[in-house]
N, C-alpha and C positions, 0 to 999 in steps of 0.2 A: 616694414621699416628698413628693412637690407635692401630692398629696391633702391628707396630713396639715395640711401647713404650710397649704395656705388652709382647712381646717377652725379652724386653732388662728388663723388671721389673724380670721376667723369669729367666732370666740369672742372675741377683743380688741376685734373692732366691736361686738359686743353693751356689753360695758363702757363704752366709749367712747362709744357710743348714749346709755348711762344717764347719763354725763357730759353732753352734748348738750343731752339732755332737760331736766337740771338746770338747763344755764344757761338755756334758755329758758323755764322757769318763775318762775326766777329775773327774766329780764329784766321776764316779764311782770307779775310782782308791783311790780316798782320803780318801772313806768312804767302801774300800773294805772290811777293819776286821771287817764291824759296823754288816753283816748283820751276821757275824757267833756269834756275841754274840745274836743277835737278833731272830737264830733259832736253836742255840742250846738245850733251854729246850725242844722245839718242838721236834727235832730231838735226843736230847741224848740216848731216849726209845729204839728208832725203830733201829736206827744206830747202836748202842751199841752191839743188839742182833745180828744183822748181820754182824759185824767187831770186836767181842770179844766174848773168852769165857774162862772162868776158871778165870774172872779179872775182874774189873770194867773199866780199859784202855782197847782199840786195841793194837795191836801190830805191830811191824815195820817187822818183819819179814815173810814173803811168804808160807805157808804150802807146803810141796812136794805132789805134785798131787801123787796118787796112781798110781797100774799099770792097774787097771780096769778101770780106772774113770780119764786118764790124761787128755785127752781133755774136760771134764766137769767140773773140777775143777775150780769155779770161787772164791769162801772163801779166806779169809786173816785168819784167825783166829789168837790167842795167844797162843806162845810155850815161849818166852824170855821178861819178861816185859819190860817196856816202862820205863826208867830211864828221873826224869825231867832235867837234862844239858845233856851234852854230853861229855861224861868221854873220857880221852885222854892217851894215855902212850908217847911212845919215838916220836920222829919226825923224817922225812927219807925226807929233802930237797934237790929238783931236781932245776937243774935250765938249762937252753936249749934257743938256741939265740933268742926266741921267750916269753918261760915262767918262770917264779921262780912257781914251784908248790911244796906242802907239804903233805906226806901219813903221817900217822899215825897206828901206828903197833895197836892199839886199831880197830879191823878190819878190817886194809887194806883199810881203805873209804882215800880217794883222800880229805882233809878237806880245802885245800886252793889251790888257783892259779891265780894269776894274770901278767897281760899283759904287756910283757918289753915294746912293742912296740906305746902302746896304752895309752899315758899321763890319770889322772884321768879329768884333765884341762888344758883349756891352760896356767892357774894362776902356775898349778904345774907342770911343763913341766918335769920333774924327776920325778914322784910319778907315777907307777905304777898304772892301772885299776885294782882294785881288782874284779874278777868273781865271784871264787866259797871262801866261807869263815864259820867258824864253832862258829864265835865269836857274841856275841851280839844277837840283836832280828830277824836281818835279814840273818835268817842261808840259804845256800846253797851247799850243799854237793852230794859226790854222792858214794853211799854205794854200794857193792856186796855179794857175797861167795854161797855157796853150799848147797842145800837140799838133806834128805836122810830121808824115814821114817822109817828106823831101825837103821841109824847109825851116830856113830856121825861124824860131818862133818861141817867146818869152816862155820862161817856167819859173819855178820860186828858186833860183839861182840867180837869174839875171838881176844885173844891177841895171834899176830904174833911173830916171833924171826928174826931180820935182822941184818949183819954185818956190815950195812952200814946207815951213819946218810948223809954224806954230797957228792950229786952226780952231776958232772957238765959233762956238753958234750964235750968232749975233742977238740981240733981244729982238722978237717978234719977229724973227725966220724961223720956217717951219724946217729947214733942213741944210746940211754944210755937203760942199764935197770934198773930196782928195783927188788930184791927178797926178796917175803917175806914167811916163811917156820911154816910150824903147824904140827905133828903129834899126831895121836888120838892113845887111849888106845890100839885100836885094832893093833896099828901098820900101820896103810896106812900114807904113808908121802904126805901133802900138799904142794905145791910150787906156789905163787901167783906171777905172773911176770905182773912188768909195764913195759912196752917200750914207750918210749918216742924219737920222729925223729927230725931228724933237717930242720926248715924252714915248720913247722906243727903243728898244733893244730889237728890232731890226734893222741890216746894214745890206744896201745893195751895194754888190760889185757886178760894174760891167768892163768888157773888154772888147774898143773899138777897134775894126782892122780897118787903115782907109790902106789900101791896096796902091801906092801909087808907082810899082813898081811896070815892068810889060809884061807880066804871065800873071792866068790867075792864079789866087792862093786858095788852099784847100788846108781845114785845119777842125782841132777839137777843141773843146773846155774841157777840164780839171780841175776839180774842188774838192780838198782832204785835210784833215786832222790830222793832228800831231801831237800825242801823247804820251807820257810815261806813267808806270807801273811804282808806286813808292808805297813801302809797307809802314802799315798806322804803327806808332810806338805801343808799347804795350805798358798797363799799368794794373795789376791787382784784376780787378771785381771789371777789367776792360769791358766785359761784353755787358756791365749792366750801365757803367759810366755813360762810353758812347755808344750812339744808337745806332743798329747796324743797315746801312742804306748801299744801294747796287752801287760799282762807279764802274764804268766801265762801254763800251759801244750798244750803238741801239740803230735799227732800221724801221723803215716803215715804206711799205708797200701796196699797193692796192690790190695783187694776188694773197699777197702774207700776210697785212696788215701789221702789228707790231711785232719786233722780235730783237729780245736782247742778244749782244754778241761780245762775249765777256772776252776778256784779257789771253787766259785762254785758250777761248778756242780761236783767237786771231794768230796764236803761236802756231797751235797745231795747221792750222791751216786757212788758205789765205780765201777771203770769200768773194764771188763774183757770180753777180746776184743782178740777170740782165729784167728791167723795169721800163717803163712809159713813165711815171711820175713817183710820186715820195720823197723821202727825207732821211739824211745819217746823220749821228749826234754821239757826241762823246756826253753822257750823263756823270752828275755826281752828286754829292748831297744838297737838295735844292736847288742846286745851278743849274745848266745846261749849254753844252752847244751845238751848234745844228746845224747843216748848210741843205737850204730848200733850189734844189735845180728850178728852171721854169721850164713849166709844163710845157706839153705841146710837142719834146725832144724825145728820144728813146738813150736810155743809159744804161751804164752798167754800175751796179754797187759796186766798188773793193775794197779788199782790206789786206797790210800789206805789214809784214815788218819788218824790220832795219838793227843793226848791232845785235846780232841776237848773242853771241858770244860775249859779247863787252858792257851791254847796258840796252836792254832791246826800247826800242822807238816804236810805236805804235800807230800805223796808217790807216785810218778809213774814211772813205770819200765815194765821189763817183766821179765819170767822165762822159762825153756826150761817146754815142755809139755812129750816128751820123753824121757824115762832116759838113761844116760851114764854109758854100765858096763864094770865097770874094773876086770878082772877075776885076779885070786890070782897069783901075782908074772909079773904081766903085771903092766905099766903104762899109759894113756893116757890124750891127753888136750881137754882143752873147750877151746876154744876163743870166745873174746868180743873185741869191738872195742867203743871206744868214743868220739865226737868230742866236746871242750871245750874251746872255744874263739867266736873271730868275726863273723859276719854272712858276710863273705866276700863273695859274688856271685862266683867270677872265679873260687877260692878256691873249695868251693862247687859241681858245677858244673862239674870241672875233678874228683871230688871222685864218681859220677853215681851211686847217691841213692837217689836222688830226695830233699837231702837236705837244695838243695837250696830253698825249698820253704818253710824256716822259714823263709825266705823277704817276708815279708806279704806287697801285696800295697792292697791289699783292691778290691773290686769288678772292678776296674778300671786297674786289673792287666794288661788287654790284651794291655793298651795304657803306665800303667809306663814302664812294663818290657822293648818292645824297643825303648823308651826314654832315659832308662837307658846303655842299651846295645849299641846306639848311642851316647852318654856320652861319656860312656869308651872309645871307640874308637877316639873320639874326645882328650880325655884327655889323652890320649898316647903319640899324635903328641904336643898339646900344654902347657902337666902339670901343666895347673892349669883349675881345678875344676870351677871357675866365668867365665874364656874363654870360659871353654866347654859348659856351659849356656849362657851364648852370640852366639857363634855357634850355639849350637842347636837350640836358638831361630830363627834365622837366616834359618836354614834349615824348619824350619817348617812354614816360611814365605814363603818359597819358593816352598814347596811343594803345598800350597793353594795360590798361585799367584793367578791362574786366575779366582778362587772363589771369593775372597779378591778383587781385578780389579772388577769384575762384580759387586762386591754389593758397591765398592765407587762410580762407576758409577751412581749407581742408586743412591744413595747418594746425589752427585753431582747435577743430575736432579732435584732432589727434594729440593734440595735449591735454585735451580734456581727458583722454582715452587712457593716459600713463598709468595711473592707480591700478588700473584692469588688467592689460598689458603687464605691470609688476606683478600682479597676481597671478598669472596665464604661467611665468616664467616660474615663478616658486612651483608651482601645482608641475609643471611639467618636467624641471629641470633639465637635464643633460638633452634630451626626445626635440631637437630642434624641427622633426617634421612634424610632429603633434601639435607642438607650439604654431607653427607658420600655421595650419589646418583653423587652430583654433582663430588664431590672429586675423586671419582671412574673413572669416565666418562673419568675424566682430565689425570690422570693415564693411563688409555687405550690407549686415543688417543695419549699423549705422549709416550706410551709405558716403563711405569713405574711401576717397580715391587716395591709396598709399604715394602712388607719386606723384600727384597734384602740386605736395610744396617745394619738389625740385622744379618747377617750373618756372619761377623766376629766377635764379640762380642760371638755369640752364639758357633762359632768354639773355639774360647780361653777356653770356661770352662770347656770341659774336659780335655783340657792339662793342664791346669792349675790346677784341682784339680788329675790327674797325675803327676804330678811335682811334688806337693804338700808332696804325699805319695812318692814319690821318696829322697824328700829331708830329707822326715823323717825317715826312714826305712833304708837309706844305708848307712852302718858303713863308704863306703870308703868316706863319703862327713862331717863325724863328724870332727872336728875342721881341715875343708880341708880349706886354706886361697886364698882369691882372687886379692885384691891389699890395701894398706896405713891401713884403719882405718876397713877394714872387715880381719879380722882373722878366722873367724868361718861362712861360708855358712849357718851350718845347724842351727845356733845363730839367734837370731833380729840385725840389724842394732845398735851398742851401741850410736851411736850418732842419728840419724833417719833422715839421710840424703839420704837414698835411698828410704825409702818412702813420704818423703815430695817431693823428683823430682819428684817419679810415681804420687802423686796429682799432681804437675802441667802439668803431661803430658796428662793424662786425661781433663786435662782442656782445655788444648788447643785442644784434640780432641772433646771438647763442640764446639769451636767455629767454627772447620771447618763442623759439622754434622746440619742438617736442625734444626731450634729450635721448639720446640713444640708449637702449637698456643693455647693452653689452658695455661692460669697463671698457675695455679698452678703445670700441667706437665714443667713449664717451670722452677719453683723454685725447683722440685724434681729432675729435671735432673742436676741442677745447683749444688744443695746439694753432687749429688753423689758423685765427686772425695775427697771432704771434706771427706764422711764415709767411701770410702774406704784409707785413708790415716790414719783415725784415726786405724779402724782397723789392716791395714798393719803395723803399728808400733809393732808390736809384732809377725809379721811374719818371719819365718826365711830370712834371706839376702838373699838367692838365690833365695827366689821363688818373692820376691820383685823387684830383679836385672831382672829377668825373664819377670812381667807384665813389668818394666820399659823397656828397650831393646823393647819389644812387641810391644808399647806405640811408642815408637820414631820410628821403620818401618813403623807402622799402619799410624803416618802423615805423613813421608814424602813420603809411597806410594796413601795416600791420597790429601795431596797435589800437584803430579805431576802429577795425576787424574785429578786433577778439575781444573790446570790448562790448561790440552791440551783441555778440555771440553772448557772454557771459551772462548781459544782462536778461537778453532773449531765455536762456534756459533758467535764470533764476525768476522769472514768470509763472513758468509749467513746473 
């Protein structure tokens, strides 16, 4: 029986890990801007000399790799100072049956865009998710344009010229564009084109050189993010309110494959990360953004910051490593592609770049992923999102039937076995190795496996702590609604009526499980459904609804257990 019960104590530290973990993610989100003032003087020396020169700021713009030296090019250096707002000209408002987005002819950067589709609340059922936004402290933008180390050539500084302010996607076009047009001294005309598709959160930007000046032109692309660091407000019981999710840079590589690149370590040091193909993205809860080079190029990852003294800015992107030449009286494109919404899976998954793996679940991916993937499928036939957690619990009942069976059985036995057990303890009293000897014996000869009935318990807490990250991480379950007073899955119960049923369903799975013959395991086990209800109060609904549904198969496939048991021995 002390098997069991430190098996099942086992299982409660796992939970209570995931709590743990929560708030220390939690902490570290609240208190993410604390460490950059905290090592800035440390680092302003060292940094400064390696991401600045000819300034006492870095600078936001990419140097052009040379022709000798394009692949060793890792340096950000200073050509265009670091302006403290973010100076703006005309507006060139797109809107598409998915996005309202905004350029700005102030170089071409994409400074706003938010989500027709994606309420900010369920309180503002009309108000737009705002994504990417150039206002306030919490800037997210996403900048481009062209390197040349002899000539001049657009960067997100330059002031474009467009004849067009306000662009809507006509009914039954598949796609709108944006152009935005620069020519230099020399006479090479720029042409910056956004496309934008319908029923898509992917945006091509290309950038035409028609060359029509007399020499040829020789130049790069450059394509980077722009972000800031703002610490979540803090309120009480914060790490159980909200749920703790990465924000922060992310790469993908066909040597590295994924690899996040937090806040940071983009402080400490600036990354340059030479690639054939992939992807860089600024993640955050549920959203994403992403800028996909086109293959075929060799690049370099970087990551680059800016203000680190006063308010740091946060660069990462890439740039091409080989240059594009346009000979005199010829034109040619660059393309870039970028995806800038939801982290929808299915979405993802038909684009075949691995994108999908900004659904971050966590080390536990190999059990969320088809959890989730069973979901969807579920929630196809019955759309709604709490059915298909009811189902899937249901399924996964059914997959460990005869596990589940075998350890109620033994379950069973060993409540039967209590009277004896109470006897074993009087006869031997204080002599806990006599006891365990005896207790042993009794098990054999009844053919009773001691830790049998932590087997289901101990099965639940990886799905559970997959669920967990399932319910956090997937956009399509954010204010998905289930029935009457739950509106929001991926929410706490507002009234906590679904965790106060999972305490008492726990409880009556007290009564039907052998009771532990030591006091004090008898009042720790008693306790438990109390602490995890207190806890579960600030659980999201679904993963609550989830142990609950659990909870109620676990007894009634326990009780029709121990009744055929009962009746089976009152036979013989």
């Amino acid at each position: 029986m002390d098997f069991q019960r430190l098996i099942l104590f086992g299982a409660l530290g796992m939970v209570l890990l995931l709590l743990w973990q929560s708030w220390l993610e939690y902490e570290a989100d609240k208190n993410g801007t604390s460490f950059n003032a905290a090592t800035s003087a440390q680092s302003a020396t060292t940094q400064g000399a390696n991401n600045a020169s000819g300034g006492s700021q870095a600078d936001d713009v990419p140097q052009a790799p040379t022709a000798s030296a394009a692949v060793e090019s890792t340096d950000i250096p200073s050509t265009v100072p670091v302006s403290q707002s973010l100076p703006a000209e005309r507006r060139v408002v797109v809107e598409t049956d998915l996005i309202h987005a905004e350029i700005d002819t102030k170089g071409g950067d994409l400074r706003h865009l938010s989500l027709l589709t994606y309420p900010v609340s369920l309180e503002e059922p009309d108000t737009p998710f705002v994504l990417l936004n150039d206002k306030g402290a919490d800037l997210f933008l996403i900048q481009d344009g062209l390197l040349s180390a002899d000539k001049d050539t657009p960067n997100h500084h330059t002031v474009f010229s467009t004849d067009r302010e306000n662009v809507t996607l006509a009914p039954g076009a598949d796609s709108v564009e944006v152009h935005l047009d620069w020519t230099s001294e020399e006479g090479v005309r720029f042409r910056k084109t956004f496309t934008f598709f319908r029923n898509s959160y992917f945006v091509d930007v290309t950038f035409t050189v028609d060359n029509q000046s007399g020499e040829t032109w020789s130049g790069y692309r450059y394509s980077q993010i722009l972000r800031t660091q703002v610490a979540e407000p803090s309120s009480g019981l914060g790490f159980l309110t909200r749920l703790p999710s990465y924000k922060g840079g992310a790469i993908f590589t066909p040597e590295d494959k994924y690899q996040k690149i937090d806040f940071e370590e983009m402080y400490e040091a600036n990354l340059a990360r030479p690639t054939p193909s992939g992807w860089v993205a600024m993640l955050q809860h549920y959203f994403v953004g992403a800028l996909l080079p086109d293959a075929g190029t060799g690049y370099e990852f970087y990551s680059n910051v800016t203000n680190r003294d006063t308010g740091p800015r946060y660069l990462i992107g890439y740039k091409t490593t080989q240059p594009t030449v346009v000979p005199a009286g010829s034109s040619q494109e660059l393309d870039g592609e970028m995806y800038i919404g939801p982290k929808e899976t299915e979405r993802m998954i038909k684009a075949d770049n691995q994108l999908e793996l900004t659904v971050d679940y966590g080390w536990l991916t190999p059990v969320s992923s088809p959890l989730f993937w069973v979901m969807t499928y579920i929630n196809r036939v019955v759309n709604n999102w709490g059915v298909s957690i009811i189902l899937l619990t249901l399924l996964v009942k059914l997959v460990f039937f005869p596990l589940s069976a075998a350890s109620y059985k033994s379950m069973a036995r060993m409540k039967k076995m209590q009277p004896r057990m109470q006897t074993l303890k009087e006869r031997f009293g204080d002599d806990k190795q006599k006891f365990q000897q005896a207790m042993m014996e009794i098990y054999k000869k009844e053919k009773i496996n001691p830790l049998g009935g932590c087997l289901p318990i101990v099965i639940q807490i990886p799905v559970f702590i997959a669920l967990y990250w399932v319910l956090l991480e997937s956009v399509e379950l954010r204010q998905a609604p289930f029935a009457l007073w739950i509106k929001d899955l991926s929410l706490q119960d507002p009234y906590y009526v679904l965790p106060i049923l999972m305490g008492a369903s726990m409880f009556g799975q007290q009564l039907l499980n052998p009771a532990p013959l030591d006091p004090m395991q008898q009042k720790i086990m008693m306790a438990l459904p109390l602490v995890f209800t207190i806890f579960f109060l600030w659980f999201p609904s679904g993963l609550v609804l989830y142990w609950l549904v659990n909870n109620v198969l676990s007894i009634a496939q326990q009780w029709v257990i121990t009744r055929k048991i009962q009746a089976a021995d009152s036979k013989t």
